[in-house]
MARBATI-812171 format. One record per residue (C-alpha): y, z, x. Coordinates in nm, 3 decimals, decimal comma, always signed. Layout:
BEGIN
((Y; Z; X))
...
END
This chain:
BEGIN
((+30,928; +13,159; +3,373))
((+30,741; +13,396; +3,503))
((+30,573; +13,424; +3,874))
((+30,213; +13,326; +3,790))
((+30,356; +13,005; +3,562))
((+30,604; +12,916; +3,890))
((+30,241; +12,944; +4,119))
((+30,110; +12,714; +3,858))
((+30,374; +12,429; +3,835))
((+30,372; +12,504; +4,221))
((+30,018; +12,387; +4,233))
((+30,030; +12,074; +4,011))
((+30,335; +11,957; +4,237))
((+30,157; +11,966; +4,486))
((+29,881; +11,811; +4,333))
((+30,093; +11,557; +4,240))
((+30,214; +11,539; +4,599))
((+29,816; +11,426; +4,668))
((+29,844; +11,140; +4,473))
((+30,138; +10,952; +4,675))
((+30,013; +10,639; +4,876))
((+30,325; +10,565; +5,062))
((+30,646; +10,726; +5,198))
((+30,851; +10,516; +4,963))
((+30,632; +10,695; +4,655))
((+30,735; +11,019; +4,814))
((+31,093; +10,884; +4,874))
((+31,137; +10,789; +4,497))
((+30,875; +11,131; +4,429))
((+31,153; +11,378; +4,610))
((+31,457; +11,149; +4,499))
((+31,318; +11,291; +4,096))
((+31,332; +11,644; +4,153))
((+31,509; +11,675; +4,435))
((+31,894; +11,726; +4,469))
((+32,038; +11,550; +4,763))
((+32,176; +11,917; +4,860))
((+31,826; +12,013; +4,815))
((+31,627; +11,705; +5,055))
((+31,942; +11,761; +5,344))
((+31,773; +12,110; +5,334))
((+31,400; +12,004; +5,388))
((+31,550; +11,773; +5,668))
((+31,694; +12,032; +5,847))
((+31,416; +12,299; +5,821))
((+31,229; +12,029; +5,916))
((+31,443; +11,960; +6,250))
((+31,445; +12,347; +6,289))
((+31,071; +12,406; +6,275))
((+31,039; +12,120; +6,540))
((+31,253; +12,321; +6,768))
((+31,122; +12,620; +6,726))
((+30,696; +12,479; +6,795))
((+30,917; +12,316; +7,110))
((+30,978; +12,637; +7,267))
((+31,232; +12,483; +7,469))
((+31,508; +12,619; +7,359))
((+31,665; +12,995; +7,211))
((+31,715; +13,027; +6,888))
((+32,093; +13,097; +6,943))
((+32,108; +12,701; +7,144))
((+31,903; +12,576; +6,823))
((+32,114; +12,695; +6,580))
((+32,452; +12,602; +6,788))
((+32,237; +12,192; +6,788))
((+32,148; +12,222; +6,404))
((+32,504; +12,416; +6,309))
((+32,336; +12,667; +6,119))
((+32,347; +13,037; +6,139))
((+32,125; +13,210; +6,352))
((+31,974; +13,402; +6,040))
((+31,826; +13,079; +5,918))
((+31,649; +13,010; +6,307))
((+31,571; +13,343; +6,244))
((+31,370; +13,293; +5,920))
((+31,226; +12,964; +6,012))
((+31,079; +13,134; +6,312))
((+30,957; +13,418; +6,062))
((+30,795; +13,184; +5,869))
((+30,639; +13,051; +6,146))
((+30,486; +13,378; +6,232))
((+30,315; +13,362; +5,891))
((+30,199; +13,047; +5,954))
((+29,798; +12,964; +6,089))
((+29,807; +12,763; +6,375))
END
């Protein structure tokens, strides 16, 4: 599939995203197309972008917490950078 088709099924997930009332619909939402590989990931970009808007700690003590490499603090906080406050 090509880019502009991936942007599109992009979209209308997260249109479908919209339509979720509860966290259990997104629970049973993310537990469909989601890999459990795949939602430990979220979580922990999810703990690692928390970190990082903390500002209380270096990047080298959040990735030693989170026991990931430093190059994925590293492209979290890049992302960030990209990010609108």
């Amino acid at each position: 599939m090509d880019k502009e088709n991936l942007a599109k099924e992009w979209k209308r997930f997260l249109n479908l995203c919209t339509k979720m009332d509860s966290a259990q619909q997104f629970e049973k939402l993310f537990t469909l197309f989601l890999t459990p590989a795949e939602r430990d990931d979220l979580a922990l970009r999810l703990a690692l972008v928390k970190e990082l808007l903390k500002e209380e700690k270096t990047q080298r003590e959040i990735a030693a917490d989170l026991g990931v490499s430093i190059a994925k603090i590293t492209r979290g906080a890049n992302m960030l950078k990209t990010t609108p406050p």
